[in-house]
Structures are given as structure tokens and as C-alpha cells.
C-alpha positions as CSV (number, residue, x, y, z in Angstrom):
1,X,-154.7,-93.1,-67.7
2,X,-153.8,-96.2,-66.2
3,X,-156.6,-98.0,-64.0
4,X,-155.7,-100.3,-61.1
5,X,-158.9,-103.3,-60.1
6,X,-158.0,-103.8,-56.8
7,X,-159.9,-106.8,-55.4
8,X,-160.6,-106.9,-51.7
9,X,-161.4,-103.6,-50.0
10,X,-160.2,-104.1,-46.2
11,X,-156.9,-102.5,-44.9
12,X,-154.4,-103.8,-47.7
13,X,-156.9,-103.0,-50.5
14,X,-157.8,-99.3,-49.1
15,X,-154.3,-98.3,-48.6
16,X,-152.8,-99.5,-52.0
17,X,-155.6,-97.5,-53.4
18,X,-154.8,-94.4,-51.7
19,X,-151.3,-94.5,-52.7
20,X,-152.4,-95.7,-55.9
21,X,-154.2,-92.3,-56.5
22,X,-152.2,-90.3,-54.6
23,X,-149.6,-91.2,-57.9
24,X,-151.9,-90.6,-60.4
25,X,-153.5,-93.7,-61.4
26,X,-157.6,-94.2,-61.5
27,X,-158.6,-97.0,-59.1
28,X,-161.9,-99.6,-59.6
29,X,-162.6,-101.5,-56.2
30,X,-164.7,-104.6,-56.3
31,X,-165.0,-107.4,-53.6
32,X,-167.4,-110.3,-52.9
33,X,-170.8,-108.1,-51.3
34,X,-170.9,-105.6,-54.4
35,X,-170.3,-101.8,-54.5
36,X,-173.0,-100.9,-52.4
37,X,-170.6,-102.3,-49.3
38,X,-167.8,-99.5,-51.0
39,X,-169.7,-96.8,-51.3
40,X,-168.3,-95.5,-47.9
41,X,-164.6,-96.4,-49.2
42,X,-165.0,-94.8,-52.7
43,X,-166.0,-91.3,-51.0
44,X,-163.4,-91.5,-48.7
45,X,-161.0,-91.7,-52.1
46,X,-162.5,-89.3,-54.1
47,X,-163.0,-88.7,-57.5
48,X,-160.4,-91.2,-59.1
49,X,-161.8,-94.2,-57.4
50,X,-165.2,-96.0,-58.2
51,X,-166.8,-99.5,-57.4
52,X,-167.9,-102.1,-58.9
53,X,-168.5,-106.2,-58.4
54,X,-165.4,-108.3,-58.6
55,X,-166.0,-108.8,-62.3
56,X,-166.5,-105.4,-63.6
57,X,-163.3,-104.2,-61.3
58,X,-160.8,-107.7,-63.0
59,X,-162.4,-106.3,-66.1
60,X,-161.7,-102.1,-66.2
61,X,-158.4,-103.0,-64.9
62,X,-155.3,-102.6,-66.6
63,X,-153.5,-104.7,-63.9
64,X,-155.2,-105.8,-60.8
65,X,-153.7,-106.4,-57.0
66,X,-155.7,-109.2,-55.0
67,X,-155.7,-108.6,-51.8
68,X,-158.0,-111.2,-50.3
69,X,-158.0,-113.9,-47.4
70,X,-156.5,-117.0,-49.0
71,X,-159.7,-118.9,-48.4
72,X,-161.0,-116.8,-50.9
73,X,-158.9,-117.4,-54.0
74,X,-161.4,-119.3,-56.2
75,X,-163.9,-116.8,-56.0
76,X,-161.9,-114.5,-58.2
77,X,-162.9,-114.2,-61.3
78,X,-160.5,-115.7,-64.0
79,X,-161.1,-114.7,-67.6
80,X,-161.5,-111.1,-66.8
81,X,-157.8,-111.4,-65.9
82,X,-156.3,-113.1,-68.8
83,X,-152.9,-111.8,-70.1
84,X,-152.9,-109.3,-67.5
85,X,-150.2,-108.7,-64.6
86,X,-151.6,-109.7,-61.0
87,X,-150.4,-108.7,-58.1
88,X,-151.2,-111.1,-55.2
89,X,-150.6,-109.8,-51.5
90,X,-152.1,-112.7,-50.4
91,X,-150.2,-114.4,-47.3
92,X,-150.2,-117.8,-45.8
93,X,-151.6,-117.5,-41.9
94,X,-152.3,-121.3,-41.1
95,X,-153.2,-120.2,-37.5
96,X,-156.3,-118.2,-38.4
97,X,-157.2,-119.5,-41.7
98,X,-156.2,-123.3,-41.2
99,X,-153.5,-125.1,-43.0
100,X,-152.8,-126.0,-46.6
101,X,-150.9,-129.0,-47.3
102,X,-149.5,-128.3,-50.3
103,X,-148.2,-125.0,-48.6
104,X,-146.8,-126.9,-45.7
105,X,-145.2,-129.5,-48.0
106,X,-143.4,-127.0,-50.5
107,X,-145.4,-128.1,-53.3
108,X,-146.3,-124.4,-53.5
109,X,-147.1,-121.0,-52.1
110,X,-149.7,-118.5,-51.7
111,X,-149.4,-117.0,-54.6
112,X,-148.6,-120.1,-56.4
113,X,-152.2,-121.3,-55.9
114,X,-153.3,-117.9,-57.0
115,X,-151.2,-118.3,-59.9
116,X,-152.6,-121.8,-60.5
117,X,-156.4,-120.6,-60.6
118,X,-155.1,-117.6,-62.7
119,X,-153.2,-119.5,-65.3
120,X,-153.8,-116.7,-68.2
121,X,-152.6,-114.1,-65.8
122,X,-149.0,-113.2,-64.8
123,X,-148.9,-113.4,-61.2
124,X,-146.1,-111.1,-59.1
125,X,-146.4,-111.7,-54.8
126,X,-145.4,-107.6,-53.6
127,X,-147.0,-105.6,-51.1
128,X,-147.4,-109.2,-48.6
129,X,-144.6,-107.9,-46.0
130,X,-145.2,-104.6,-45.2
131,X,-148.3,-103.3,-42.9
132,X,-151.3,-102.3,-44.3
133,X,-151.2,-98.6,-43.0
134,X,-147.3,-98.0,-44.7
135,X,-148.5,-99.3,-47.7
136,X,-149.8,-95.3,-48.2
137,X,-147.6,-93.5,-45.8
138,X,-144.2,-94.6,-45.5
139,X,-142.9,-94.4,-49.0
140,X,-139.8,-92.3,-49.3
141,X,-137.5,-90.7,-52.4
142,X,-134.5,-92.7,-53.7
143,X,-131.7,-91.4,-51.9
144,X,-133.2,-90.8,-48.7
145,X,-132.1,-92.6,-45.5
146,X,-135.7,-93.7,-44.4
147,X,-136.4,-95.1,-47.8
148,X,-137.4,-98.8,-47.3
149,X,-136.7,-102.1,-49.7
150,X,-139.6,-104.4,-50.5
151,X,-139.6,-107.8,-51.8
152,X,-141.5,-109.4,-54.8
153,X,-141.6,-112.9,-56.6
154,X,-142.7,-113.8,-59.9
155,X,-142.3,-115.9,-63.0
156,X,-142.5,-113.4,-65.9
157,X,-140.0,-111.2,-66.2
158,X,-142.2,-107.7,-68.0
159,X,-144.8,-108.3,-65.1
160,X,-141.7,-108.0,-62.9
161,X,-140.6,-104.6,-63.9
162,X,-144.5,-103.4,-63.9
163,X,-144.4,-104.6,-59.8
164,X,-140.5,-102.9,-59.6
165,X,-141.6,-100.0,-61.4
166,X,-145.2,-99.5,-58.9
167,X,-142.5,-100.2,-55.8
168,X,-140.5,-97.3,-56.8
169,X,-143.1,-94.7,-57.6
170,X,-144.8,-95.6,-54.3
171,X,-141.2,-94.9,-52.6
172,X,-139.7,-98.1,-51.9
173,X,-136.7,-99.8,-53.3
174,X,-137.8,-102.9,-55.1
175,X,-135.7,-106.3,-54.4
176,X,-136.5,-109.1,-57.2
177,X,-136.4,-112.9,-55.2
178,X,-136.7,-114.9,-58.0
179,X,-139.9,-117.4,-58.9
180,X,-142.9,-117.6,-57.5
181,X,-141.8,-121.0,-55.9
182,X,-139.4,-119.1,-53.7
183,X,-141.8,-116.4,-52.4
184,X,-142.0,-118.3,-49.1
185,X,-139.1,-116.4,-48.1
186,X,-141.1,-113.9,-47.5
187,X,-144.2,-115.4,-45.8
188,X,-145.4,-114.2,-42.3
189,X,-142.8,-116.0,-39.9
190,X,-139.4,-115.1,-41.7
191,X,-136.7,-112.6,-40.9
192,X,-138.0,-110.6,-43.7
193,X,-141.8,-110.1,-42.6
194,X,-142.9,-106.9,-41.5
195,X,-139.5,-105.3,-40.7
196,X,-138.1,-102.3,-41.7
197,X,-135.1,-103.1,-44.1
198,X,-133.3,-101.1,-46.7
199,X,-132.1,-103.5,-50.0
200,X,-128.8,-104.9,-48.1
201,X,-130.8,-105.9,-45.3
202,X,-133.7,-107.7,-46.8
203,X,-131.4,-109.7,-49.2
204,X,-129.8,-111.0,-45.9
205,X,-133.0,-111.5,-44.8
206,X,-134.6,-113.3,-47.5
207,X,-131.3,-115.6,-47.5
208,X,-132.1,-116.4,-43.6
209,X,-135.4,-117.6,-44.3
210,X,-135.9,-121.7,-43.4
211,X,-139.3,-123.3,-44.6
212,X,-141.3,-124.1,-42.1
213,X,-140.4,-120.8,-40.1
């Protein structure tokens, strides 16, 4: 059975573990206060979730999501993580979190410096542009109407199909943007954030975006 380390237990965390065991896979939460702080979380879950310290949850995992504040990234624990796929659903919110200027200047993204403190790891951006509640409750079957399209970024192309593959059984349509340096195109700000879009309309979206949107 596949296990899931999600890191970072508030809305984004919580609801990509639900759907996460809601499709069959076993889910270890850890996050900067310990387990002890989960233990209300894990119950709510059930049976296929368990905690753990931010270690112990990089280290059961088979692939991990990091869904943290990006003020946060250097706490996560690197060599636990090595060689595996990481998904980052970390976004860039200058106005509550102050700026970056490496951010602001292009140098790199969100998920870029998560990539950079993860250098062993293979580093996808999914799950950023979508709220936290639909994460778990608005995925749909192929075919159907209502059936959404969600973005990802990334430099390997295997951890790529992992992300497109987790997209699909989570009922959304995946749409592959290219590198990790063009991720921004996606960050909170552009046409493509938060909005309801099937495939056609966030590839016209993601082609809108403008840096410094």
C-alpha cells in the first residue's frame, strides 16, 4: 500500500489527506508541534491515517506533499526525502508573509526554493490553485461536465506522471505547464488562481499570466 507524508496539517494538508484515503492510499501527518497537536486530525481520518514528527512522516512516505507557509521551508527535513517525488502546494502571498526578492525578481518561484533546499528530491508545484475544501470534494469522473483541470510544474518528467496520475484519481484533469521556473503562472494573482476551469480554459489562462500580476 502506498503511503502519502503529508507535511503541514491545516486546511490544504487535512483535505489532501481525506481525499488521499478516500482513494485508497495510507496517510502519515507530521508538522512542526509533533503528533500530539494531530491527534484530533488523525481521529477525524480514521484508521488509514496516523502521526508522527516531520521526520518520521518525510521518512514512512513514499512520496510526500508540503503543504506549509513559505516561511517555513527550511524546517523541512531534507535527507528523509531524498530520491523521492515532492509535491509542493506552497504559494507565494507577499502581503501576509512579506516579500522575497528572488521571487519578485524571477530568479525563482515558490517551489523553486523548495526545490533548492530539497535538492535530492523531485519537486512537482500541484494542488496550489484550487481551495483547500475542493481539494476532497469537488473531484469529478473523466467525462463528466463538472470535471475540473488542474495545473502542475516540474522538472522531472516520472515525478510528473506520479502528480498527473494523483490529479486524475482524485477527479481532475491534469494540465502539465512545463518547469518549475514557469510555475509562477500559476501563483495567487493570475487568471488561473482559484477559478473553475476545465483543460481549454486553464491553458488560456496559464498563457494570460504576466509576472508581477
Amino acid at each position: 500500500m502506498t503511503t502519502i507524508g503529508i507535511l503541514g496539517s491545516g486546511h490544504v494538508g487535512g483535505n489532501l489527506a481525506k481525499a488521499a484515503i478516500a482513494h485508497g492510499y495510507d496517510v502519515v501527518l507530521g508538522n512542526l508541534q509533533g503528533p500530539d497537536s494531530l491527534a484530533g486530525l488523525v481521529a477525524e481520518l480514521g484508521p488509514r491515517a496516523r502521526a508522527a514528527t516531520a521526520e518520521g512522516a518525510a521518512q514512512a512516505a513514499d512520496f510526500a506533499i508540503v503543504a506549509i507557509p513559505l516561511t517555513t521551508i527550511e524546517q523541512v527535513p531534507a535527507d528523509p526525502l531524498a530520491g523521492k517525488v515532492v509535491i509542493s502546494t506552497i504559494n507565494y502571498f507577499p502581503e501576509r508573509l512579506g516579500r522575497v526578492a528572488a521571487i519578485d525578481d524571477g530568479t525563482t518561484t515558490a517551489p523553486g526554493l523548495l526545490q533548492a533546499h530539497l535538492p535530492r528530491s523531485r519537486v512537482v508545484r500541484a494542488f496550489s490553485m484550487i481551495n483547500a475544501a475542493e481539494m476532497s470534494g469537488d473531484g469529478h469522473p473523466p467525462g463528466d461536465p463538472k470535471r475540473r483541470a488542474l495545473a502542475m510544474a516540474g522538472d522531472d518528467a516520472d515525478a510528473k506522471r506520479l502528480v498527473a496520475g494523483l490529479y486524475d484519481e482524485f477527479g481532475f484533469d491534469a494540465v502539465d505547464i512545463g518547469g518549475l521556473g514557469e510555475s509562477w503562472r500559476i501563483e495567487a494573482g493570475q487568471p488561473a488562481f482559484v477559478v473553475r476551469q476545465n483543460v481549454a480554459e486553464l491553458t488560456a489562462n496559464v498563457a494570460r499570466a504576466k509576472r508581477g500580476s
